[in-house]
Structure formats: structure tokens, C-alpha cells
C-alpha positions, 0 to 999 in steps of 0.5 A, spaced: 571 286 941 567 291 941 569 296 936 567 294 930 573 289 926 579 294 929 585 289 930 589 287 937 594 293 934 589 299 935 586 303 939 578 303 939 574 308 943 581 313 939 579 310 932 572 310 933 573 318 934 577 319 929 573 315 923 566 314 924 564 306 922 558 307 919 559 305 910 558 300 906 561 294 907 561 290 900 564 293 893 562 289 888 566 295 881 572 292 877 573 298 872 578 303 874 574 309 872 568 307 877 573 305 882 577 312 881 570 315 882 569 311 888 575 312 891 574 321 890 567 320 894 570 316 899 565 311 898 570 305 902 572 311 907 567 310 913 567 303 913 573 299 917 571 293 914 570 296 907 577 299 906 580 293 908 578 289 904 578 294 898 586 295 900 587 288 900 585 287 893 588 293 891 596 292 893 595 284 890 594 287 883 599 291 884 604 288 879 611 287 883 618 284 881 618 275 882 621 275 888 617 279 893 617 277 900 610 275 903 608 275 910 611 266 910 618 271 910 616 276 916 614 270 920 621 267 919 626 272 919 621 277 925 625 272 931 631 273 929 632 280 927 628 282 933 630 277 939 627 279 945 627 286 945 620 289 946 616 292 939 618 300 942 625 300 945 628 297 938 631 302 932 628 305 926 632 303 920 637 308 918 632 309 911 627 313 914 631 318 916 628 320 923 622 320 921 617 318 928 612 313 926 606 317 927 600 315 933 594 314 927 590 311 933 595 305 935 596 302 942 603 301 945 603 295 941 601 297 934 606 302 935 612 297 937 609 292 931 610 297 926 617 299 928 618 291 927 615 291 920 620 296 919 626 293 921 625 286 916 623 290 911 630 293 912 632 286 912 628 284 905 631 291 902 638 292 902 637 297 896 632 302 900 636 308 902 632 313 904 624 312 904 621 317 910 615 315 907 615 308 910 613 309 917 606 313 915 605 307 910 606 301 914 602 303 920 596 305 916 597 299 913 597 295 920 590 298 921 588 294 916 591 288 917 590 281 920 596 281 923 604 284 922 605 278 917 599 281 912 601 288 914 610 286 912 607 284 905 602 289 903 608 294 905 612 290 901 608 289 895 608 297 895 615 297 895 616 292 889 611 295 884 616 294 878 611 298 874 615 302 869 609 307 869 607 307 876 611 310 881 609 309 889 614 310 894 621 315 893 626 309 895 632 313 895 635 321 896 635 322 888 629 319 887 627 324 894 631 330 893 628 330 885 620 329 888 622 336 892 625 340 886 618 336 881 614 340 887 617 346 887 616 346 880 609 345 880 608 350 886 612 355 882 607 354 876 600 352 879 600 356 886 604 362 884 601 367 891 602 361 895 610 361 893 610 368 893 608 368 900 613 362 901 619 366 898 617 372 902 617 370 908 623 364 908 631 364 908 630 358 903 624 357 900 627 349 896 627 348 905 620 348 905 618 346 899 623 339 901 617 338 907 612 336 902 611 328 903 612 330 911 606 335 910 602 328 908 607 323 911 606 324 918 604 331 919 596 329 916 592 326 921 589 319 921 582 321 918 585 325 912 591 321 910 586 315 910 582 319 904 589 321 901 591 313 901 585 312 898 585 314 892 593 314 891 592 306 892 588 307 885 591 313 882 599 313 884 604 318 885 600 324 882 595 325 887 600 326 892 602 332 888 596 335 887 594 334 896 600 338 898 598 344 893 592 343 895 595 344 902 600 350 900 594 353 897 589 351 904 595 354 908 596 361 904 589 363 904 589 362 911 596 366 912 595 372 908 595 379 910 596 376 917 602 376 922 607 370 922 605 366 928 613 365 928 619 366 924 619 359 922 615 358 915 616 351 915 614 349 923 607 354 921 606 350 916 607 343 919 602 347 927 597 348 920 597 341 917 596 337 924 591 341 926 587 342 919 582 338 921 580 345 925 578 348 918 579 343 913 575 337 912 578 330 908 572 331 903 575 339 903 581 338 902 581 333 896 576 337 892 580 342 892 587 338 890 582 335 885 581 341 881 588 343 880 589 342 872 596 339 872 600 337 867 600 329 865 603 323 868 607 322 863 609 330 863 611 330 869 615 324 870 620 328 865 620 333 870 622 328 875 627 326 870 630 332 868 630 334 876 634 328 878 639 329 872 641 335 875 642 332 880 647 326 878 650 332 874 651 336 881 653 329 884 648 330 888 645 322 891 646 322 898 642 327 902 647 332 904 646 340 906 642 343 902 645 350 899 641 357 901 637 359 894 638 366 896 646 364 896 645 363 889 645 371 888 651 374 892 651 381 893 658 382 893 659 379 886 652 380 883 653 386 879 646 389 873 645 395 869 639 393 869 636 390 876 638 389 883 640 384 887 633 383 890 629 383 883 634 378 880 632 373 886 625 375 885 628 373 878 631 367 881 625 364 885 621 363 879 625 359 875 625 351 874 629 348 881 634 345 877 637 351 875 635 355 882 642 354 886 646 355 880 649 362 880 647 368 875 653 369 869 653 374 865 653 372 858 652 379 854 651 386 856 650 391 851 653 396 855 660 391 854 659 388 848 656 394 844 649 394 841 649 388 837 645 381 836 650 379 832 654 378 838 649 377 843 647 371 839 655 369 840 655 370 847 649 366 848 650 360 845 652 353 847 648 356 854 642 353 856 637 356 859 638 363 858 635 370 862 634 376 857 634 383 861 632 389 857 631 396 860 628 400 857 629 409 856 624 410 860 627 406 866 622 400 864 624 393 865 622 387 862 625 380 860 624 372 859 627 366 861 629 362 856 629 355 856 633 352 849 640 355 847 639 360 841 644 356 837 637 352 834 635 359 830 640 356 825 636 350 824 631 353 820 636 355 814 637 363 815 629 363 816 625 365 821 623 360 826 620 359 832 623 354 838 624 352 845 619 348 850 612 351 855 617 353 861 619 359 857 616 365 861 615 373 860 616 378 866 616 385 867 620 388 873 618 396 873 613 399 873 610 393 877 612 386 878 608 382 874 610 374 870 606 371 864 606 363 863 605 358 857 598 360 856 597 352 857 599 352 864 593 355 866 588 354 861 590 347 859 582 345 857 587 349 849 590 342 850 588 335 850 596 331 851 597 324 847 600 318 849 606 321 848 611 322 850 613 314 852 619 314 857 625 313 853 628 306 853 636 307 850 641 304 855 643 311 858 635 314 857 637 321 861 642 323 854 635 322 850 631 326 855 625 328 851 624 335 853 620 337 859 613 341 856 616 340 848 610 343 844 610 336 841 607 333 847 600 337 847 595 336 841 595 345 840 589 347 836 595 351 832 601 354 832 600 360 836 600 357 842 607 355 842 611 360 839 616 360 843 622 364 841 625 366 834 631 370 833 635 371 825 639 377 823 634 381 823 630 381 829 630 377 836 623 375 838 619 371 844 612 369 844 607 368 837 600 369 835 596 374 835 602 379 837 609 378 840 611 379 847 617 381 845 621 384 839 627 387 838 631 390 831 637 387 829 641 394 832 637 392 839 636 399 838 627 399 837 622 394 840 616 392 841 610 388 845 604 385 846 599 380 847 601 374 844 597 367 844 603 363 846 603 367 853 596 370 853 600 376 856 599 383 857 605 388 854 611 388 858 612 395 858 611 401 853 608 398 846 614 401 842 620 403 846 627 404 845 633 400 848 637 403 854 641 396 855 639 389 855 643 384 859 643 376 857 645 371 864 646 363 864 646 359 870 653 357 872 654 350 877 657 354 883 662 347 882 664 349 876 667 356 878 
């Protein structure tokens, strides 16, 4: 064999093109942090040899379920599910979805190889039911493989890890769908040009954003992917977060300012990651998703969490037609004193995916209900999350989203006290669009996150959820970073420290705003105003109507 320790299912003069052998050939770390940093550098990533051994240590100490299937099952069970068909002509299991086994350098019989693989997995795990990332996974794996055996085990230990903790793979349409809306989020939050772009140009921007394990399962060529699988082997589930923003981020600076190269924002971006080796290296394209600051693992999986609550609440656990977000605002029915149908989808396009295909409800408008907090407070409570508009006599507008039901202020005995979660968020629509965030998101070094939050263990764990971005969860140096939103008989107020980004008399008469540190904002419309109408929306289930 004259290609260096390539197995009888690759190509070796494609192989020998794409991923130079030139690394290494021994590892001798054990400590994660070490390994971390190696698997950044891609220390193992020019050796064929090299990588093969360290994946052959990594999946074995991967923690799996007693009873996993080894390669004794794939040499017993492949005969019988295969018969005499030949390894090309035999059908993907239902479970991925149509999704084609990517070339990744194999010969003919590399790719028949793998399409068997596949079909006894499907045999082994009967409880997997929509798992699109699999046929990337299994035939990078068989690269590193002595044969289809070894190659059936590995890819079964990956799918068995029963590590609470340690998410790997999506093995069902709930558990995919809340990966797409838990990356939108992280979109919404992290590449802000990047999902203003997406929301410009696309009919549905959660379409898009619902491609994002194709991006890396499929689409990435084969030395750009290996280096991902590197380091998602010793980091988990996270990175692939980070290298699909990285992607976004990659994807808009190269789009931006010029002409669509289609009408179809998600076939250009797919045109952009085959070809990305054109304009970004493996080393490129992980610094660049590395230097991301994104939330905790803990963090994020009670983002992930919240996301498919909403989606067993919608009935949603099968893949079914996806509902246009741009539907969400109908023009026929939508009606504000305060903004447009377009400014209200701008509104709309920012806001938390779980929440993004419901409709707007208005819940208090001053011009119906009468200049009053008193019956704002009314109006709005027992409703979670809630949109605050406010114009003001000066034709400014400006408002909030507010992720806690206003009913928590009588917590605090008739006091005031501040309340509500880090995915609260202020905005001002006119003169100019601009929106502020929680001061974390994009200064996280204010922060050091604990241990906690530990993932709920009741019986029925989505009824004890603890909120996602609770203050409680970060180590704030004070509480002027989460000085959400407030609200007495007196006044209403969002945002803390130093200032509030918004404040409005009992009357909702007079108000004010400013810089405040829980927002790092600058003031949302004249520094003193006074109220021409305010307007309070909730989020209504198009189910529930």
C-alpha cells in the first residue's frame, strides 16, 4: 500500500491531496486541558496514523450505556441485514433523513461500507429517529478504522454515551429541531450583522438557520471537518456551535455590500461552505470560532431545554413543515399605534426562537385602556414574555422585551425590586434602529459562571427548569449588572446601575432614559420625554387562537 496507513476503503492519490501526512506519529498527554490544547493546534491532524490512534482512545473512554453493540455484533448481524446486495445499491435508513453520505476521499467501496454501517446501526438502535448527522460521522470515522467492524463500534459508542453532561449526537427531531432554535438564539445574540443580513435577504431566516449541522455535516470538506471532529471528540457538543457562527460570521463578511449571487440565501450559503477552503484555512476557521465567548455549557443546555419545551408545548416532535416566521406578523390582522407591520418583524426577528412563531397579542395599549400603570399591570399579567412599545411626543420609539410576567414585582411587598432573566433586552426603533443586550453577553470577562446551575433531577425536570441566563447562575461583581426590570405603583423601570434605560411615572405621563450598567446602553430616545402612547404585546400560540 503505498499511501501512508490509508485502509482498503479510501482513496489514497484524493486522500494524499486533501490532508497532507506529515505529523507525528505518537501522543504520549492524558490531561484533558493538555489534550484540549492539542486538539486546537491540530497536533494529531497531519498524521493519518496519529489521528487514528488518538480516536480510538477517545471514543473508548467514552462513557456508553452497559449493553453497546462492539464490532462481534456488526460481524454477526451485517450478513443478514445485507444479503448479497452490493454496498452502493442499498437504502439509507429513514433516520438520516436523505441526507447523502458525503465522498470525504472514500473509493466506491468506502462508500457502500458506510451505507452498511448505517443500516446496522439502524438495526441496534431501533429508538433513533432522526439523526442527519450520522452518515458524515460514520464515514469519517471509517478512515480511521481497521475495517467496517471497528468503524460499526466506534459510531455506536458515540451514539450510547449516557453521559448526563455530555451531549453528542441529535437522535431525534426534538432534540434537532431545539439544536436549530438554541443556534438561532446564539445567532441572535453573538453575530447580530451576520442575522440582520439572514433577516434581509430570507423569506424564513429559522429555515436557514435550521441547516446548520448540514454546514458541518456534509457540506465542509473533508480536511475542515477532520479538524472540527478533532476537537468536538474532547470538547463535545459546544464547538459545533461555535464553528457554525464562525461559518455565519465567515459567510457574512464575504456577502456584505455585495449582490446576491441567488435568490436562495441558504443554497449561497451551502455554494460557501464547499467551497470554503477557497478563502478559509481549518486553522482559520477554528480560531475564529474559538474566540467567540459563548455562554457556559451548563448555559446553554437550559437554552436547549427551554427550546424543546416549547416544542413538546406546540406538539412539535416529528419533523413536520415549518411555519414561515415572517407569517408570524400578518398584515391583515396586525394593527399598532406605535409601529409598522415591518418594524414589528424587525421586533420579532430578535426575539428568543421559542417564542419567534407565535403571533403578537396586544395585551394593553394607553389609547384603549386609558393612561394608567395600574391597568397596564393588569392587562399584562399572568403573560410571559411581554413586548413594551412606547412613542413618544416627538414621534421617537422605543421599548423592551421582557422575559418575566410583571406579576414578580408583588414579590417584593409593595417595594421596589428589580426581577427577570439576562434575555431581556432594550431597543429603539426611530430616529434610528439600534438594540442594547445584557451587558454579559458581550462583555462576559464581568462574569465568571459557577458550577451551577445542575440540571434539574425531579421526575418531570421541564416543570422545575431553572431559567435560562438567571442572574443567579454568574458570579456578578454587583447588582447593577442585573437590574432587569422593576415596576410599584409609582413607576415602571427597566435596566439598573448607573442610570435606567427606561423609566415611566405612574401616569405614563413623563419618562426618562439613560446609560444603565445592566445594558451598557446609550439613551433610547430624548433623556426626558413625555408619553404619546405605549403599547404592551404577548406572544400567542397560533394553536391556541
Amino acid at each position: 500500500m503505498d499511501s501512508p496507513g490509508y485502509n482498503c476503503f479510501v482513496d489514497g492519490e484524493k486522500m494524499t491531496a486533501a490532508i497532507q501526512d506529515l505529523g507525528p506519529k505518537e501522543l504520549s498527554c492524558t490531561e484533558l486541558q493538555e489534550l484540549k490544547q492539542l486538539a486546537r493546534q491540530g497536533y494529531w491532524a497531519r498524521s493519518h496514523e496519529l489521528r487514528g490512534k488518538v480516536y480510538q482512545r477517545l471514543i473508548r473512554d467514552i462513557p456508553c450505556r452497559t449493553v453497546t453493540p462492539d464490532a462481534s455484533v456488526y460481524s454477526d448481524i451485517v450478513g443478514k441485514l445485507v444479503g448479497k446486495h452490493g454496498g452502493s445499491s442499498l437504502p439509507l435508513p429513514e433516520f438520516v433523513d436523505n441526507t447523502q453520505v458525503p465522498s470525504y476521499c472514500l473509493n466506491a467501496r468506502g462508500q457502500g461500507a458506510v451505507r452498511k454501517i448505517l443500516l446496522c446501526i439502524a438495526n441496534q438502535f431501533p429508538d433513533i429517529s432522526f439523526c442527519p448527522a450520522l452518515p458524515a460521522v460514520v464515514a469519517l470515522l471509517l478512515h480511521y478504522s481497521l475495517d467496517e467492524a471497528e468503524c460499526f463500534e466506534k459510531a455506536c459508542r458515540i451514539l450510547a454515551c449516557n453521559d448526563p453532561g455530555r451531549k453528542l449526537v441529535d437522535q431525534s427531531f426534538l432534540a434537532f429541531e431545539s439544536s436549530c432554535m438554541t443556534f438561532g438564539d446564539l445567532v441572535n445574540k453573538y453575530c447580530q450583522a451576520a442575522h440582520k443580513l439572514m433577516v434581509a435577504v430570507s423569506e424564513d431566516v429559522l429555515q436557514v438557520y435550521a441547516d446548520w449541522q448540514r454546514w458541518l455535516f456534509g457540506e465542509l470538506p473533508l480536511s475542515h471537518f477532520a479538524r472540527v471532529f478533532d476537537v468536538f471528540l474532547v470538547e463535545g457538543y459546544k464547538v459545533l456551535y461555535r464553528v457554525a457562527l464562525a461559518i455565519l460570521k465567515f459567510f457574512h463578511k464575504v456577502r456584505a455590500g455585495q449582490p446576491p449571487e441567488s435568490d436562495n440565501v441558504r443554497q449561497d450559503i451551502r455554494t460557501f461552505v464547499k467551497d470554503i477552503a477557497k478563502t478559509v484555512s481549518p486553522e482559520k476557521l477554528l480560531e475564529k470560532a474559538f474566540a467567540i465567548r459563548l455562554f457556559s455549557r451548563k448555559e446553554i443546555q437550559l437554552l436547549q431545554m427551554a427550546n424543546e419545551k416549547a416544542l413538546k408545548q406546540k406538539g412539535i416532535t416529528v419533523k413536520q413543515k415549518r411555519q414561515f416566521v415572517h407569517l408570524a406578523v400578518h398584515a391583515e390582522n396586525f394593527h399598532s399605534e406605535i409601529v409598522s407591520v415591518r418594524e414589528m418583524r424587525d421586533i420579532w426577528s430578535w426575539v428568543p426562537e421559542r417564542f419567534a412563531l407565535c403571533q403578537p397579542l396586544l395585551l394593553f395599549s394607553s389609547l384603549q385602556h386609558g393612561y394608567s400603570l395600574a391597568r397596564f399591570y393588569f392587562q399584562c399579567e399572568g403573560r410571559e414574555p411581554t413586548l413594551l412599545l412606547i412613542k413618544t411626543t416627538q414621534k421617537e420609539v422605543c421599548g423592551a422585551y421582557l422575559s418575566t410576567d410583571w406579576s414578580e414585582r408583588n414579590k417584593f411587598g409593595g417595594k421596589l425590586g428589580f426581577f427577570g432573566t439576562g434575555e431581556c433586552f432594550v431597543f429603539r426603533l426611530q430616529p434610528e434602529v439600534q438594540r442594547y443586550e445584557w451587558v454579559v453577553i458581550k462583555h462576559p470577562e464581568l462574569t465568571r459562571p459557577p458550577e451551577a446551575p445542575a440540571a434539574p433531577t425531579s421526575s418531570n425536570p421541564s416543570e422545575r427548569l431553572s431559567p435560562f441566563l438567571a442572574a443567579r447562575h454568574f458570579n456578578l461583581p454587583s447588582k447593577s449588572e442585573s437590574m432587569f426590570m422593576a415596576g410599584s405603583v409609582d413607576c415602571l423601570i427597566i435596566g439598573g446601575g448607573g442610570g435606567q434605560a427606561l423609566y415611566i411615572d405612574g401616569d405614563l405621563n413623563r419618562g426618562r432614559t439613560g446609560h444603565c450598567d445592566t445594558f451598557n446602553n446609550q439613551p433610547l430616545c430624548s433623556e426626558n420625554f413625555l408619553v404619546a402612547a405605549v403599547e404592551a404585546w404577548g406572544f400567542q400560540d397560533p394553536d391556541t387562537q
